[in-house]
N, C-alpha and C positions, 0 to 999 in steps of 0.2 A: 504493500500500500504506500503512496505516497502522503506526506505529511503537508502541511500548509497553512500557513498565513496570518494573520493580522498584527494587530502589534502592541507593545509596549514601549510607546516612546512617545514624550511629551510634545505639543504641537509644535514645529519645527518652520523656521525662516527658509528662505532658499534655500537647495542643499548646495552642499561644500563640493566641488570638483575635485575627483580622484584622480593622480594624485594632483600636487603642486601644477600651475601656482596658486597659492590658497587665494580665494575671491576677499572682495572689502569685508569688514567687522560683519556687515548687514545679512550676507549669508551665509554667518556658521550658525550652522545647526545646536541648537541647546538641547540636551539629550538627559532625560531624568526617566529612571522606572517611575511609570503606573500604572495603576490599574484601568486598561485601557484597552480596547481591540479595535484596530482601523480593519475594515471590510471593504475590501473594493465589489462594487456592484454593479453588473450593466440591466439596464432598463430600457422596455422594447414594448412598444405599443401595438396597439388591435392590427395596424396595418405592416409592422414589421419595422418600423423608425425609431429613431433610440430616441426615449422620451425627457426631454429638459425641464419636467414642470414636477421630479418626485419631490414631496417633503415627508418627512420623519414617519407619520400618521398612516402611510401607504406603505409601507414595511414592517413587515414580520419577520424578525430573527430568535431562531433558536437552538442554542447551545447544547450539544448533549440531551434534546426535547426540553430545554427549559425556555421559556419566552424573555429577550430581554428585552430590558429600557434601552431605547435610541436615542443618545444626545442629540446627534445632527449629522445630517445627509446634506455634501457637498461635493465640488471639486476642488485639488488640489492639481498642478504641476505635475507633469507625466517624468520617470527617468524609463528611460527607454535602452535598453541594451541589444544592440543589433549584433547577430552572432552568423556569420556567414560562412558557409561549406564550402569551402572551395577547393576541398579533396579529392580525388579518386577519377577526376577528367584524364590524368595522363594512364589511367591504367589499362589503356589497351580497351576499352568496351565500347569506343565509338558513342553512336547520337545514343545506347540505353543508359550510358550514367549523366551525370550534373553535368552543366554548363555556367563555368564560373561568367562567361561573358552578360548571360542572364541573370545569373544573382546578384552580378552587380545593378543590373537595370531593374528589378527588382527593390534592391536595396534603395536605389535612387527615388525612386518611386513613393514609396515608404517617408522616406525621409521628407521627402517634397510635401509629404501632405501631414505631418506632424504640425500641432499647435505650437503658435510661435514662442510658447514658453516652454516645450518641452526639452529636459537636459538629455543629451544623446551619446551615447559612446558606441565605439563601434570594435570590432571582433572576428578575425576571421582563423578560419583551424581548416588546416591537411597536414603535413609532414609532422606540426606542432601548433599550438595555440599561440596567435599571435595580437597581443593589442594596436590596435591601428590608428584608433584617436581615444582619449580620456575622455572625461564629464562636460561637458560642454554646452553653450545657446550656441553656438556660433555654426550658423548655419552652411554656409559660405566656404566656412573650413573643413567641415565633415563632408559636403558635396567632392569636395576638392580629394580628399583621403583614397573614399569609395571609386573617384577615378582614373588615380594615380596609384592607389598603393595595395589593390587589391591583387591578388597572384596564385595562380594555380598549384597542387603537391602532386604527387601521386596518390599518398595516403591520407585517409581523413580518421581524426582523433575527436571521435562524436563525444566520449565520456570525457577526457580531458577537456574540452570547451566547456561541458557541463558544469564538471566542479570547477572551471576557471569562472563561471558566469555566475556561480554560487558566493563565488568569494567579492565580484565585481561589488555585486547588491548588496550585500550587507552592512553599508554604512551610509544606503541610500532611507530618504524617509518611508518610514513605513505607509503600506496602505497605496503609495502611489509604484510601485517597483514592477517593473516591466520587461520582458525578455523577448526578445522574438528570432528563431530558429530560421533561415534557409535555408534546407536541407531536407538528405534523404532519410536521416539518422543512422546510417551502416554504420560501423566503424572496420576503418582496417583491420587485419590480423597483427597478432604482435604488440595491440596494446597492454598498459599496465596497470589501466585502471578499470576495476569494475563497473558496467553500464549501469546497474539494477543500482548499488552505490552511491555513485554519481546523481543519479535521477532525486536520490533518495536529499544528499545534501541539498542538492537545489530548493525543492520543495519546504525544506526545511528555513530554506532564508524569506519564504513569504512572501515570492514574486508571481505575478502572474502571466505564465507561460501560453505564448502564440507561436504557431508554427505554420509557415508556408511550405507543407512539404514536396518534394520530389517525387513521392512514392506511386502515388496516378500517372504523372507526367510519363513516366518512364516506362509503366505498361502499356501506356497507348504509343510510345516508340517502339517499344516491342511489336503490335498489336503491324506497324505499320510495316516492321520489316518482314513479319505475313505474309501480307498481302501484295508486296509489290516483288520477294524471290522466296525463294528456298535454297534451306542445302543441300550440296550435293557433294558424296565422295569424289575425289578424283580417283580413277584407277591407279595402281600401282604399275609400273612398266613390269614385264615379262623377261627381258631382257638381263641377261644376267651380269653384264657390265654395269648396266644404265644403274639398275637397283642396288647397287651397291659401291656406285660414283658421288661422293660426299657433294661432290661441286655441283648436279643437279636439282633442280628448284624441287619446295615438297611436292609432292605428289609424284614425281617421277622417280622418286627412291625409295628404298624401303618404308619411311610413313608417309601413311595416308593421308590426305588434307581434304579440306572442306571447302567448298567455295560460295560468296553469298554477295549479294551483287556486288561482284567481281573479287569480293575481299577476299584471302586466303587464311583460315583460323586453325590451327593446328588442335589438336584434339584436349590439350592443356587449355588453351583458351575459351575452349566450349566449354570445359568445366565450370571455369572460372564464371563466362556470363551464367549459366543456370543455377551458380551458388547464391549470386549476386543478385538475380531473380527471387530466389527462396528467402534472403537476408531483408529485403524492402519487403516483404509481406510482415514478417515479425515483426519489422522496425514500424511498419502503420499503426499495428495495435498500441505498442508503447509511447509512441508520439502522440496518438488519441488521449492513453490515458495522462500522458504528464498535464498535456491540455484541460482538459476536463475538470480534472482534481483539481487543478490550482485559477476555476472558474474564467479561463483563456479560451482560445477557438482553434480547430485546424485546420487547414484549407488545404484542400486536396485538387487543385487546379488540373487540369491534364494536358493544358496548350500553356505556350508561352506567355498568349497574350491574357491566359485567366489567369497566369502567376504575376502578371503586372495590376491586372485589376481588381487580385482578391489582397494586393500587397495595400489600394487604397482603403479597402474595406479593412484591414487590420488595423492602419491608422485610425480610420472612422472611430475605430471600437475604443480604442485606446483615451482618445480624445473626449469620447462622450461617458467615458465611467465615473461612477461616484465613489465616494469614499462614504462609507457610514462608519460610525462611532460607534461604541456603546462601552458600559463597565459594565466588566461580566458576574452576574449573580456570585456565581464560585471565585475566591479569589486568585487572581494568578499567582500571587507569591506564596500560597500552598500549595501549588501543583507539585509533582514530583515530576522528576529532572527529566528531561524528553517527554513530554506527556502529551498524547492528541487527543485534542478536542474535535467533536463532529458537528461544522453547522448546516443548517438549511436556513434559506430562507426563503419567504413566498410572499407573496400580493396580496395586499388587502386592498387593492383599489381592482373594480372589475377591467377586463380588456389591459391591464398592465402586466407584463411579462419579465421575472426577475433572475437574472443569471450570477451568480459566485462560486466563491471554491465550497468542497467540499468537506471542510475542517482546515487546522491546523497544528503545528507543535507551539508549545507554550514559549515562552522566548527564556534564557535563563535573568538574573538583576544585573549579571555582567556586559551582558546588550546592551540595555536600555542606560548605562552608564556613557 
């Protein structure tokens, strides 16, 4: 199970840009435990439109089935953490893996339509995880990052990015903490870090996870190289020179090769894409649930241009959530150490439609210091 969300930290100025250089007096964060849970919530009306008119009286929160008191239903300032895949293009699998060219267009995208107060930092993982710009407004200069300094691996480090994204957030304010994936979620062979783990930290910093994934897209390239060839072996020559002349091309030598419009894949590299096949099935259900739990969306686009326009609708979403408040009946500073709480919450206004996470872990007093 993944764990998740709200917070324990006292109402916070702009936040502070990770790292240096530290912002004027006005936006360090004053950081004090209390007893407090920020809830992020989206709100969607009879017609499908995120609703700007919730107040306190229209929501129902409950903890563990217990009903709480809502201070106050607002927005704050989005941090937004862009984490982009740009692994696994060079590995030989042609148009069925990622297309860094696209995640960044994508990414751009995203970024374009972010409210003008939101803090943005950006993240992109293959060979290794790499920081690409800090905490920032500056709009100007992240566009600029995303088109200069983004770059293809071979291998992509989906759990490393994870717990790298885990550690990003956790000294952003609570309540407003934002991650969004491009990606297939595979990870290479060879990594050191646990996925299930990884998935587990994240959740645990209280951010709410969005994913544009890969994993549609890449069926319907599959789907495509169907229908326009097939493979086919090439025979082996007969010849008893020829098959065993290292200098002749495959298929004319003792191994057999496959040919598929016009490509020549050697029987290793068919392994390979049908492992790669099997890997993006798993990795949909796990990207669903990181989504889900920590009350985020996943978009499963299949064309290029639904991964650019489901990239505004991520923004959309991001932009119009609320934060709700409340102190929680049970106190949090007797929770025991790791503890999750399960919330729901629901509408009390008719035709209003309410979406958040699914619980949370308790935060320890050494956070909220």
């Amino acid at each position: 199970m993944l764990a998740t969300t709200a917070s324990v930290q006292a109402q916070q100025k702009s936040p502070r840009p990770l790292p240096s250089p530290t912002p004027n007096e006005q936006d360090e964060p004053v950081k004090v435990f209390t007893e407090e849970v920020r809830l992020p919530v989206i709100a969607v009306d009879q017609f499908g439109h995120y609703d700007p008119t919730v107040v306190p009286e229209d929501i129902l929160v409950l903890e563990d089935g217990v009903a709480q008191q809502i201070k106050s239903v607002r927005r704050i300032p989005a941090n937004v953490l862009l984490v982009l895949d740009t692994g696994g293009e060079l590995s030989g699998l042609g148009g069925l893996s990622k297309q860094t060219s696209l995640t960044r267009q994508v990414a751009i995208e995203l970024l374009n339509r972010l409210r003008e107060d939101t803090w943005v930092e950006v993240m992109q993982f293959n060979n290794s995880v790499q920081l690409l710009q800090t905490w920032t407004r500056d709009r100007p200069a992240t566009l600029k990052v995303l088109k200069t300094k983004v770059s293809s691996g071979k291998r992509a480090r989906f759990a490393d990015a994870v717990v790298a994204a885990a550690q990003q957030l956790k000294d952003r304010p609570e309540g407003s903490r934002h991650v969004v994936f491009i990606t297939d979620g595979v990870d290479s062979p060879g990594g050191k870090i646990d996925r299930a783990q990884a998935i587990k930290e994240l959740a645990a910093s209280r951010a709410t996870v969005h994913i544009i994934s890969y994993t549609e897209f890449v069926k319907q390239e599959k789907q495509k190289d169907k229908q326009s060839g097939s493979i086919q072996q090439v025979p082996t020559s007969h010849d008893p020179i020829t098959s065993n002349d290292p200098t002749q091309p495959p298929g004319t030598t003792r191994s057999p090769a496959y040919v598929l419009h016009s490509i020549t894949f050697d029987p290793a590299m068919r392994r390979q894409r049908k492992a790669y096949e099997a890997d993006i099935k798993k990795s949909q259900q796990v990207l669903t649930s990181m989504a889900e739990e920590t009350g985020g969306q996943i978009f499963l686009p299949k064309t290029s241009v639904e991964m650019i326009d489901q990239a505004k609708e991520a923004a959309r979403e991001i932009g119009a959530e609320y934060v709700v408040t409340y102190r929680p009946k049970r106190p949090l500073a007797a929770a025991d150490r790791g503890e999750y709480r399960r919330v729901e919450v629901a509408s009390r206004r008719v035709g209003l439609t309410l979406r958040s996470r699914r619980g949370y872990v308790v935060p320890s007093p050494v956070e909220g210091k």
